[in-house]
C-alpha positions as CSV (number, residue, x, y, z in Angstrom):
1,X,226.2,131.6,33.8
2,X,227.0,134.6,35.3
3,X,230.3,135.9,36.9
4,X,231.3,138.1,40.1
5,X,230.8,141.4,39.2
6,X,235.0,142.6,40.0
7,X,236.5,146.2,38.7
8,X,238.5,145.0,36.8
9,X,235.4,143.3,34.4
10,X,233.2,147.0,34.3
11,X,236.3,148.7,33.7
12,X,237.4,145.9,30.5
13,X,233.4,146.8,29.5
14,X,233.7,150.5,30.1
15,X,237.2,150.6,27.9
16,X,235.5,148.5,25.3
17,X,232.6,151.0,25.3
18,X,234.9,153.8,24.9
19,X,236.9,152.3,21.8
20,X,233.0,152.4,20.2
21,X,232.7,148.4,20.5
22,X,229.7,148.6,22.4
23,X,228.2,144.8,21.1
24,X,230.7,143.5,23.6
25,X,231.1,145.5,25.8
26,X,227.2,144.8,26.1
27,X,228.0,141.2,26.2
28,X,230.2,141.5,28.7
29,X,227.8,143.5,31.1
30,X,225.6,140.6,30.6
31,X,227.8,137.8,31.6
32,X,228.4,139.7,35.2
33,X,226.1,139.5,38.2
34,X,223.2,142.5,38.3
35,X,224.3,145.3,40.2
36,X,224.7,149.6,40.9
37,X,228.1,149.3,39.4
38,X,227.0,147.1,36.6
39,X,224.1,148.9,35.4
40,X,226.0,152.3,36.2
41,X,228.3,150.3,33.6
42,X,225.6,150.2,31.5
43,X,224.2,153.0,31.1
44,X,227.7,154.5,30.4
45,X,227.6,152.3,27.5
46,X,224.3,153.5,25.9
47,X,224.9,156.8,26.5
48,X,228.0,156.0,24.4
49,X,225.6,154.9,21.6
50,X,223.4,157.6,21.7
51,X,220.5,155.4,23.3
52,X,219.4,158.0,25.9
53,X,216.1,155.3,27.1
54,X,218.4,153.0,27.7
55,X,220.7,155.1,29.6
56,X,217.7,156.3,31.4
57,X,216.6,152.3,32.7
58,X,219.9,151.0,33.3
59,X,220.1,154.0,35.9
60,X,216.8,153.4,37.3
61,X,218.0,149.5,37.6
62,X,221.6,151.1,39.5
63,X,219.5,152.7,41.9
64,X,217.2,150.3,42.5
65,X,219.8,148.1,44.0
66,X,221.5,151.1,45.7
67,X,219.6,154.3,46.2
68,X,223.0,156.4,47.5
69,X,225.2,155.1,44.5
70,X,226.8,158.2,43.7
71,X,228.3,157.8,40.3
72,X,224.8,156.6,39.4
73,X,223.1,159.9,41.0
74,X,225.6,161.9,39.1
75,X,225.1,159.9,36.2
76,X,220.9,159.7,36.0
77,X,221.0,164.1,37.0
78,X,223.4,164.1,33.8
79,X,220.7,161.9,31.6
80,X,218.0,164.1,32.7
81,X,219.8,167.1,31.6
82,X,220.7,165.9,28.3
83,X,216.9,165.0,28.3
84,X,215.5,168.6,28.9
85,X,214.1,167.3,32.7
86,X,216.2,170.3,34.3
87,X,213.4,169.4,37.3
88,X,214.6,165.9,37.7
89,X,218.3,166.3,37.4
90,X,218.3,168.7,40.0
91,X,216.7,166.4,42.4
92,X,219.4,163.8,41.5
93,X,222.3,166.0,41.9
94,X,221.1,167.2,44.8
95,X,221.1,164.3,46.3
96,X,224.4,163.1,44.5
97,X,226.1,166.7,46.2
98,X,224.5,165.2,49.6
99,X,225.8,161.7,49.6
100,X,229.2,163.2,48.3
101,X,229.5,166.1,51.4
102,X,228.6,163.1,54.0
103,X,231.6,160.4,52.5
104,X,234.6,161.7,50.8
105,X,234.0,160.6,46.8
106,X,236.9,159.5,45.2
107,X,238.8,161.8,43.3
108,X,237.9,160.4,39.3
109,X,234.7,162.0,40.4
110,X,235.8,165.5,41.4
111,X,234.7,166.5,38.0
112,X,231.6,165.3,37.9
113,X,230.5,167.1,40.9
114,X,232.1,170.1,39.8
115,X,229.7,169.9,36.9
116,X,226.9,169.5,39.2
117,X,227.6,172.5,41.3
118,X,227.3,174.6,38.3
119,X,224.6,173.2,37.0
120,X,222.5,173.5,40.2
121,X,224.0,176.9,40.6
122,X,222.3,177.6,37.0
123,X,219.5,176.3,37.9
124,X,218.6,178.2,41.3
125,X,219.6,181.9,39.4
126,X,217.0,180.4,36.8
127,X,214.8,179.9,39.5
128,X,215.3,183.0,41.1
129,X,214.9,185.1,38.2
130,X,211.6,183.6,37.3
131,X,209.9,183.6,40.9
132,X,211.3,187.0,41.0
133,X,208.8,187.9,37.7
134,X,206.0,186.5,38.9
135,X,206.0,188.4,42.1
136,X,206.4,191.3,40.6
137,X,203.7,190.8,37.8
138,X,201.6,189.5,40.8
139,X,202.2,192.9,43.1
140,X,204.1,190.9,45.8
141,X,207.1,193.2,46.1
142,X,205.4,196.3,46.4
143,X,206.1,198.4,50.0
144,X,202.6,197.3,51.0
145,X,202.9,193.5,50.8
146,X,202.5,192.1,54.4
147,X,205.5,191.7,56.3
148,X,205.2,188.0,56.7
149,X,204.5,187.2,52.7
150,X,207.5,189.4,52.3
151,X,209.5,187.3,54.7
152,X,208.8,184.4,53.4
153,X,209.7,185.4,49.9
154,X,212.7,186.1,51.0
155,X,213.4,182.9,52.3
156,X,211.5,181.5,49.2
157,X,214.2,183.0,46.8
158,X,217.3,182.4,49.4
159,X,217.6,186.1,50.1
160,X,217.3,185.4,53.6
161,X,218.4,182.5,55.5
162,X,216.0,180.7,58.3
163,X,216.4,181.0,61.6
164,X,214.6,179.4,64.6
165,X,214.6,179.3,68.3
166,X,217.4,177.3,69.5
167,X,218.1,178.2,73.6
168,X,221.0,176.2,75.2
169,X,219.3,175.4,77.7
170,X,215.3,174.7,78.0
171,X,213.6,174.7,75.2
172,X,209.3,175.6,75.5
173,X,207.4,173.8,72.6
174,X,204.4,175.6,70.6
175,X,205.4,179.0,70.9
176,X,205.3,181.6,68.0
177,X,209.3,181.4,66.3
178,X,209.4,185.8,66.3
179,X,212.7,187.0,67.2
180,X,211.5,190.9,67.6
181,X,208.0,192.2,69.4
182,X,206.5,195.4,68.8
183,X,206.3,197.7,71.9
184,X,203.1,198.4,71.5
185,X,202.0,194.8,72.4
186,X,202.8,195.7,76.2
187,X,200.7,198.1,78.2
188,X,203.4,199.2,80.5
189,X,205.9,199.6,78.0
190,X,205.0,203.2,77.7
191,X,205.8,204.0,81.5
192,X,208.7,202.2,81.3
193,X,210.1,204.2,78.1
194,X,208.6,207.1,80.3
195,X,211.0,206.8,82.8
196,X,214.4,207.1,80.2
197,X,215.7,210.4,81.3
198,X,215.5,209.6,85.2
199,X,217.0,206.2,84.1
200,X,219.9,208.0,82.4
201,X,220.6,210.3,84.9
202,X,220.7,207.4,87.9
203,X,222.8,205.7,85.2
204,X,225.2,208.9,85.1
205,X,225.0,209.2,88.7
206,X,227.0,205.5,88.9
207,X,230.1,207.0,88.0
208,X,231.0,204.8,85.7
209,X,231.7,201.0,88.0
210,X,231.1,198.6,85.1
211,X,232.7,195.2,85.2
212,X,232.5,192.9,82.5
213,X,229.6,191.2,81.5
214,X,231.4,187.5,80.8
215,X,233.3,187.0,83.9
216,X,235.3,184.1,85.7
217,X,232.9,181.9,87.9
218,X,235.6,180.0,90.5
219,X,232.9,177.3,90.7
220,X,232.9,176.5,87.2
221,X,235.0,176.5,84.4
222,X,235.8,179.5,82.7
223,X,233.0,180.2,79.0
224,X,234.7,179.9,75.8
225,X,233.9,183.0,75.2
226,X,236.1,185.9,73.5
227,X,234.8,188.6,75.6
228,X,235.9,187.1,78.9
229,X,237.0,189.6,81.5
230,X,237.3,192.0,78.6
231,X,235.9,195.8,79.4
232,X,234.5,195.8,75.9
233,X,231.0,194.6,77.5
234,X,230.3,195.7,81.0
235,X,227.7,195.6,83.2
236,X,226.3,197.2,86.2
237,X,223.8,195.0,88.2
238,X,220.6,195.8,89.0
239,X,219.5,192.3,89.8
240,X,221.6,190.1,90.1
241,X,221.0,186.1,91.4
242,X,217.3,187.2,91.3
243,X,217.7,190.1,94.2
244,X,218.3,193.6,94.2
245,X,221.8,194.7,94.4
246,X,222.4,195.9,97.4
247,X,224.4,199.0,96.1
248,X,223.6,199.7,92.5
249,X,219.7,199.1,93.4
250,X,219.0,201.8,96.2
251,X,221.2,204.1,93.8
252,X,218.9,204.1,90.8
253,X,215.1,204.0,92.5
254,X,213.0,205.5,89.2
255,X,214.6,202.7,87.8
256,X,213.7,200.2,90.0
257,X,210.1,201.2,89.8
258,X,210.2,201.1,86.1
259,X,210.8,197.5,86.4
260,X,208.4,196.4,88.5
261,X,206.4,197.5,85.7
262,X,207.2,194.8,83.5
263,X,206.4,191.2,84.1
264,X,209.2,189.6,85.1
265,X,209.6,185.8,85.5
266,X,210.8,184.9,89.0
267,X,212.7,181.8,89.3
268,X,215.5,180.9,92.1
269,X,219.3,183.1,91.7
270,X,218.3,182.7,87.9
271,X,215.0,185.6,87.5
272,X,214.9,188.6,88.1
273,X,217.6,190.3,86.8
274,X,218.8,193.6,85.5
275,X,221.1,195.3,84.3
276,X,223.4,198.3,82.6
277,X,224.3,197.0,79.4
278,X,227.2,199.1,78.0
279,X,229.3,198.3,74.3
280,X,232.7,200.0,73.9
281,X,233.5,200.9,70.7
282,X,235.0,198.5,68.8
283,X,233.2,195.6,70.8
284,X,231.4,192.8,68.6
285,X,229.2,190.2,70.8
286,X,229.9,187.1,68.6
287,X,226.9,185.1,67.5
288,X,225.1,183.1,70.7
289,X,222.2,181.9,71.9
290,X,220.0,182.4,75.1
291,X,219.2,179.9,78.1
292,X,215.1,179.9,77.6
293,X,212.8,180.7,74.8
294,X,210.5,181.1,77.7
295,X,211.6,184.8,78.5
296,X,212.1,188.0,76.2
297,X,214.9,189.9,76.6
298,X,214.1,193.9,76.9
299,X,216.9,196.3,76.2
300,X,216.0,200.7,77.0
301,X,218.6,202.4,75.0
302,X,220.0,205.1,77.1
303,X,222.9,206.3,75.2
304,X,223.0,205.0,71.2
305,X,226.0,206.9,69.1
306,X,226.2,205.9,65.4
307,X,226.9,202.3,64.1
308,X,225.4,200.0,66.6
309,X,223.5,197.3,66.2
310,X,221.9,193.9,66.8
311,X,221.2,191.1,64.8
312,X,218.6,188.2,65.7
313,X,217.9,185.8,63.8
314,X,217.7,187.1,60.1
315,X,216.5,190.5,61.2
316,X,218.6,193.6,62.1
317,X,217.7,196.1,64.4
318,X,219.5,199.6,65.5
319,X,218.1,200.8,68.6
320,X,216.8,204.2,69.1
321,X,217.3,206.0,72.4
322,X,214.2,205.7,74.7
323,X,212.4,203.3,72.5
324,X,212.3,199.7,74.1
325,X,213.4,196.9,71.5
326,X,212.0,193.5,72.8
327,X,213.5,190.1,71.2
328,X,213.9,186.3,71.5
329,X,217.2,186.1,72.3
330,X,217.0,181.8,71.8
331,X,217.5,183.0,68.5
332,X,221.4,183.0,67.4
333,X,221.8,186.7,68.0
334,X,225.0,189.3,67.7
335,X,225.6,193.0,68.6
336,X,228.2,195.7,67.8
337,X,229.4,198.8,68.3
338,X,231.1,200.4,65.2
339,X,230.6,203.9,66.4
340,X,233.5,206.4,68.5
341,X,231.5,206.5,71.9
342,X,229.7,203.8,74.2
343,X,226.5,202.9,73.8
344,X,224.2,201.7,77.0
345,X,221.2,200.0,77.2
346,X,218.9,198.9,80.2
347,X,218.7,195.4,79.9
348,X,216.1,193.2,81.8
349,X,214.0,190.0,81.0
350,X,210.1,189.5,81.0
351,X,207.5,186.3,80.5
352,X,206.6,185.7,76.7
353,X,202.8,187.0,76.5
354,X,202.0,184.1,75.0
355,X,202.7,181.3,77.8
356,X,199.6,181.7,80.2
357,X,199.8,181.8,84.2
358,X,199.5,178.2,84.9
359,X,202.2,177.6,82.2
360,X,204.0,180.2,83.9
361,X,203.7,178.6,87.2
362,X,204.8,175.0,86.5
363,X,207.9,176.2,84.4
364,X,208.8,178.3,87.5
365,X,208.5,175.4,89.5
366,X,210.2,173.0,86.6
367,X,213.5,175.4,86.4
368,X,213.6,175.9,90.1
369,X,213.9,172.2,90.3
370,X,216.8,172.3,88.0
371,X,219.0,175.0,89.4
372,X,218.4,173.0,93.1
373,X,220.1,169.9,91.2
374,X,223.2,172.1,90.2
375,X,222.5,173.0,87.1
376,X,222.0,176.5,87.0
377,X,221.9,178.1,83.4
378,X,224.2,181.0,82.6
379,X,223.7,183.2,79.8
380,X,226.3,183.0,77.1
């Protein structure tokens, strides 16, 4: 008859094992109920003598009964590396590393998952190394491989980490996860880029009456946000609420008419807007994300010193006075300025080219419907 499997039983079998009496420790195993700690028991004493099968089923029995056991993960990745099934023992450390990261193990098993780190950390360079060769002997990492099969090579060997849209506020489903566009997918991009040094010289005309970009809204509580009421980000509204400025706007008219180029979405005090975007030196915009993956942002650069930059997503761009650089910013994105003078950009939003005018017109409707219910979205 058998007994309640208790600790204090696999632990008796487990010292018994240990001392090299394996016959009863076996015998004792057997007198206990079937479970993941028994057969974990188990297999700790066949492994003991050397019966590596054996080891191999009483494991497969542990996690039968419980698929998350974690000394028995530990245990079957262990078999399989002693068994030259690197494969296989990764899977089951992996998961073991998994189970362990979700519940706290205890500490008797610190070790163990030490091992497994290293093992798995042997494992990926091993992997690495090889997929590296066989893109190589393959071509693949010549200048001419296409930009996405070189992406996703990247990603493939861990040399770039994966990024997709992820807006705080309203996401749009089916659309293309590209965090930068190419200017030369917009007609009017040209004209706008065009207009730079009448843009620069209404920008100059301003005389400098930038306020920063994150400010205090008395209607709502203040953004956790390290750049609040700082002067390291400023702004100078163009459109603002989804109007003109009344000020800033009748100052700078080639640049007014260089945005009513571009298509840009119209949607309550949230769309249109515009803006002077200007970086101190010094200033770092901290990783964020944008409202909609329905828009893409547009930044002009103006004036660019050395060491800015922006990051979105896993791609990094610097801009280039003059040149428009168009992005997703729904992706996690960051900028800096690591240079000794400001750096300014014209900063406005357009529709994605790829949601079509009826699309267009019911997520107008959709987000004005929102904002009337009191939940306007505010950028980061």
């Amino acid at each position: 008859m058998q007994q309640p499997n208790t600790p204090d039983s696999i632990g008796a079998a487990i010292g018994l094992a240990r001392n090299r009496d394996l016959a009863a420790a076996r015998a004792m195993l057997d007198r206990i109920d079937a479970t993941a700690d028994g057969f974990t028991a188990l297999a700790f004493v066949e492994r003991q003598a050397g019966a590596l099968e054996a080891e191999r089923a009483a494991l497969i029995e542990a996690l039968r009964h419980e698929p998350r056991h974690l000394s028995a993960l530990l245990a079957r990745g262990d078999c399989e590396r002693r068994a030259g099934e690197p494969r296989v023992a990764v899977r089951f450390l992996r998961t073991a590393l998994a189970v362990a990261a979700a519940t706290p193990p205890p500490p008797a098993l610190h070790p163990a998952l030490r091992e497994a780190q290293a093992f798995l950390a042997e494992q990926t360079q091993d992997f690495t190394d090889t997929m590296v060769a066989a893109v190589e002997a393959a071509g693949l990492m010549q200048s001419d491989t296409p930009p996405r099969v070189a992406e996703a090579i990247d990603l493939l060997l861990g040399r770039r980490q994966l990024y997709l849209e992820q807006p705080s506020m309203f996401y749009f489903p089916g659309l293309a996860q590209r965090a930068f566009f190419g200017r030369s997918e917009f007609a009017w991009a040209s004209q706008v880029e065009a207009a730079t040094e009448a843009i620069r010289d209404e920008l100059a005309a301003l005389q400098d009456v930038f306020t920063p970009y994150v400010r205090t809204d008395p209607r709502a509580p203040a953004p956790a946000n390290h750049l609040l009421e700082h002067p390291g980000w400023g702004a100078i509204h163009l459109i603002e609420q989804g109007r003109p400025h009344p000020v800033h706007a009748a100052r700078c008219p080639a640049t007014m008419a260089a945005l009513a180029l571009a298509p840009q979405p119209a949607i309550g005090t949230r769309s249109p807007m515009a803006l002077f975007s200007r970086l101190k030196p010094g200033t770092h915009i901290a990783p964020h994300h944008g409202v909609f993956n329905t828009r893409l942002i547009c930044h002009l650069p103006l004036v660019v010193p050395d060491g800015c930059g922006i990051r979105v997503g896993s791609h990094t761009r610097q801009w280039r006075e003059g040149e428009l650089l168009i992005l997703d910013d729904s992706f996690e994105h960051e900028a800096w300025n690591r240079g000794s003078s400001d750096r300014v950009v014209l900063l406005f939003e357009i529709w994605r080219p790829d949601i079509g005018e009826e699309e267009r017109a019911a997520i107008t409707v959709l987000l004005a419907a929102v904002e009337e219910q009191g939940f306007a979205a505010d950028d980061d």
